[in-house]
C-alpha positions in Angstrom: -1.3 10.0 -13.5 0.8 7.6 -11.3 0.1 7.0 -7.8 2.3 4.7 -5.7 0.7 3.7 -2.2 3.3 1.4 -1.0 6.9 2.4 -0.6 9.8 2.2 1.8 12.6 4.8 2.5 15.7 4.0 5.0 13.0 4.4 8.2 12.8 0.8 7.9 14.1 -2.0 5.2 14.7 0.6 2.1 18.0 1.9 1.0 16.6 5.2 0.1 16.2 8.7 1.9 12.5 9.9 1.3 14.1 13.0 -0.6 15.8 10.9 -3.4 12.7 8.4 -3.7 10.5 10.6 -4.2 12.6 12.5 -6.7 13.2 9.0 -8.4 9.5 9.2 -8.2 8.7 12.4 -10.0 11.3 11.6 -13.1 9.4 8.5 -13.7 6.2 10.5 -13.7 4.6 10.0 -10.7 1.6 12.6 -8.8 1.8 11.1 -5.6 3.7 8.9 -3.4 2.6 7.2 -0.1 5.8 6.6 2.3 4.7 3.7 4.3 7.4 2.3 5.8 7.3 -0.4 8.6 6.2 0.1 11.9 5.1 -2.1 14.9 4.2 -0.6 18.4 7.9 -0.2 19.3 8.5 2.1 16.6 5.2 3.8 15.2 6.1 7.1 17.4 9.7 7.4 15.9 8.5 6.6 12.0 5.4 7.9 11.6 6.2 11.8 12.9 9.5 11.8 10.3 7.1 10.8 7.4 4.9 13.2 8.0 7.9 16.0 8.4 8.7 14.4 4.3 5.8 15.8 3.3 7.1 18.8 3.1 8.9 18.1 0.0 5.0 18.3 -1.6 6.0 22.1 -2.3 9.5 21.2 -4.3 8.5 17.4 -6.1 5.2 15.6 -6.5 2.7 14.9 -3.4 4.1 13.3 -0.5 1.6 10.8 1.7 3.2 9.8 4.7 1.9 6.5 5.9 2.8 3.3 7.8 3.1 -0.1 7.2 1.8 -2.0 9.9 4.3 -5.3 9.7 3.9 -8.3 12.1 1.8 -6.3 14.4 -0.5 -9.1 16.2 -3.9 -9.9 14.8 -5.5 -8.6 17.8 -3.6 -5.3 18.0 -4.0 -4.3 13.9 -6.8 -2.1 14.4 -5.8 -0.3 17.4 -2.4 0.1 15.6 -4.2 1.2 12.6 -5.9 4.1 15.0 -2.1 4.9 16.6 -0.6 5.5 13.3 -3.7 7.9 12.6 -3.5 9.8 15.4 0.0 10.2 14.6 -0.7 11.5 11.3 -0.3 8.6 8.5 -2.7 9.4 6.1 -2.3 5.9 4.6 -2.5 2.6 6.4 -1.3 -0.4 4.7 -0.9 -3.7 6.6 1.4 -6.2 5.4 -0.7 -9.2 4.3 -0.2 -12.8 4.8 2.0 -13.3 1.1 3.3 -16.6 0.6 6.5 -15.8 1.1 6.6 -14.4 4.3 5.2 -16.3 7.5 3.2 -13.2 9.2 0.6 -14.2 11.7 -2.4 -16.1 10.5 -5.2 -14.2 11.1 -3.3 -10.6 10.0 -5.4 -10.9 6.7 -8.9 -11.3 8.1 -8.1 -8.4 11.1 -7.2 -6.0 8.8 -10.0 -6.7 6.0 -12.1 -5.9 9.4 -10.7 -2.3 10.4 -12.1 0.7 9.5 -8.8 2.3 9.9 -6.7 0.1 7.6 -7.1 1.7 3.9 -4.8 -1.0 2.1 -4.5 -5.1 2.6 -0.8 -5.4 0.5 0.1 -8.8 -1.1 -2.4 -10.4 1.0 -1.4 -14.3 -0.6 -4.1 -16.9 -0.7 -6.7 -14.8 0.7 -9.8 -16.7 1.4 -12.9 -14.8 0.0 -14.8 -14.2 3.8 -11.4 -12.0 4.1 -12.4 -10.1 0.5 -15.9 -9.7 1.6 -15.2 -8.3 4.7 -11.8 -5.8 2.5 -15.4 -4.7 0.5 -17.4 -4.4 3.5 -15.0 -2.0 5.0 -13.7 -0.1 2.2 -10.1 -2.0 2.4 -8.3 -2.1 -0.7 -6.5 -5.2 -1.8 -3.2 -4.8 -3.4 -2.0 -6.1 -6.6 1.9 -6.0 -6.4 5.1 -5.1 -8.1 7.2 -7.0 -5.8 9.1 -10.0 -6.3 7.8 -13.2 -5.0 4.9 -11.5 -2.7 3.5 -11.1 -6.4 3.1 -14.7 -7.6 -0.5 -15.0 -6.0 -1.7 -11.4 -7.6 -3.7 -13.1 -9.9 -5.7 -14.9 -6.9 -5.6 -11.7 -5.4 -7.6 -10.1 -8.6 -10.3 -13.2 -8.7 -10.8 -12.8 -5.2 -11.1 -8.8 -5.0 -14.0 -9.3 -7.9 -15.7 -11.9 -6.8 -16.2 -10.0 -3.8 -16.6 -6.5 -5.0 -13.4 -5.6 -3.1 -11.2 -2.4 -4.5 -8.1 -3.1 -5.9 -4.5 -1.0 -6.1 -1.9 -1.5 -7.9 1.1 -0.4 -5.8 5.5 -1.2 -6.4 6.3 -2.2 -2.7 9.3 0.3 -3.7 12.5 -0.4 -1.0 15.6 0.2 -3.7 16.1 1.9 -7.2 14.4 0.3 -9.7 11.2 -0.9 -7.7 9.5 2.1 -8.1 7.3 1.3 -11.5 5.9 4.0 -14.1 2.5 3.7 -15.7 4.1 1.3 -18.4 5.0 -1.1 -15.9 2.5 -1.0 -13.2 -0.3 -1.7 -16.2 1.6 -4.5 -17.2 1.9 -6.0 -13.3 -2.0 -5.2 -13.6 -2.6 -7.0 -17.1 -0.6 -10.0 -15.6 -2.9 -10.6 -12.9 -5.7 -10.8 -15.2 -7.4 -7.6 -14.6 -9.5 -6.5 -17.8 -8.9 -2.8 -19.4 -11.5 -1.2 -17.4 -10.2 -2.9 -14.1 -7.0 -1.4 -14.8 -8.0 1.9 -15.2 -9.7 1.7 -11.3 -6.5 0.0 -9.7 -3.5 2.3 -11.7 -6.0 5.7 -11.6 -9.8 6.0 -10.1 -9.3 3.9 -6.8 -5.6 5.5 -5.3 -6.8 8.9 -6.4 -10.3 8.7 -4.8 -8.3 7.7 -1.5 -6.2 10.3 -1.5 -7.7 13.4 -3.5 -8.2 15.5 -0.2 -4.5 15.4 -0.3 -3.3 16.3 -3.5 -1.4 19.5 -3.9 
């Protein structure tokens, strides 16, 4: 079983229609895919209603999650944004976390560990363990990521997820062919951030399916 959480079509930065990634998605084996593509509060009501119409292709390919990533969105605003895409219909809220690569507001990582309507903190960089303990407080899982560069700190990510009891997803940040990863590769992204066997088995399998298993076709 191979759910993806994280992945962007050509409603934002990706260079694929949401038909042909998911199709990509259910030749490499997938069950589920999560569309999440960015959104702040100038686009959420354009994005978010065309993901959910891709869910449709649930019936014909694998299940389809439409979702949102909530992308330089201030601090202050995440969790009312978080609520907006909701209300919209994203079943999957995943906030784009402060990597080390990218220069989103300080402060984004700590907001969203503290909503109750974000579901996923991706490549969240050097986060500080208050942020993980707050991520386990309010049932925010951290990601563990495929993609290049926002992954150099996943093993940071891992030790801080445990040492907090904080969940942990393993997700491809998908936005071209050949991002999307099959079970192969997304246990060896996991392995490389030091999770042990059993930890693997929750990020790749127990934690995306418990999220979205009132979903599944």
């Amino acid at each position: 079983m191979r759910i993806d959480l994280h992945t962007h079509t050509i409603f934002s930065d990706g260079d694929l229609t949401p038909s042909e990634l998911v199709y990509r998605a259910k030749e490499l084996g997938h069950t589920a895919l999560a569309i999440t593509d960015h959104v702040d509060i100038t686009n959420i009501d354009l994005v978010v209603p065309s993901l959910v119409k891709a869910a449709e292709l649930s019936s014909d390919y694998i299940t389809v999650i439409p979702g949102v990533e909530l992308t330089y969105v201030p601090p202050s605003k995440i969790d009312a944004m978080a609520k907006r895409a909701k209300a919209l219909g994203a079943e999957i809220v995943v906030v784009h976390g402060e990597t080390v690569s990218e220069p989103v507001p300080h402060g984004t990582n700590l907001r969203s560990a503290m909503s109750p309507n974000v579901d996923i903190l991706a490549h969240p960089g050097l986060i500080t363990l208050e942020e993980a303990e707050f991520a386990a407080r309010n049932d925010v899982a951290l990601e563990i990521t495929g993609r290049a560069f926002h992954n150099i700190t996943n093993g940071h990510v891992a030790g801080m997820a445990r040492k907090a009891g904080a969940k942990m997803v393993v997700n491809s940040d998908a936005h071209t062919i050949g991002n999307l990863m099959d079970e192969k590769t997304a246990t060896i992204v996991a392995r490389g951030a030091g999770l042990t066997d059993e930890e693997i088995v929750k990020a790749l399998n127990d934690t995306p399916y418990e999220m979205i298993k009132h979903l599944l076709k």
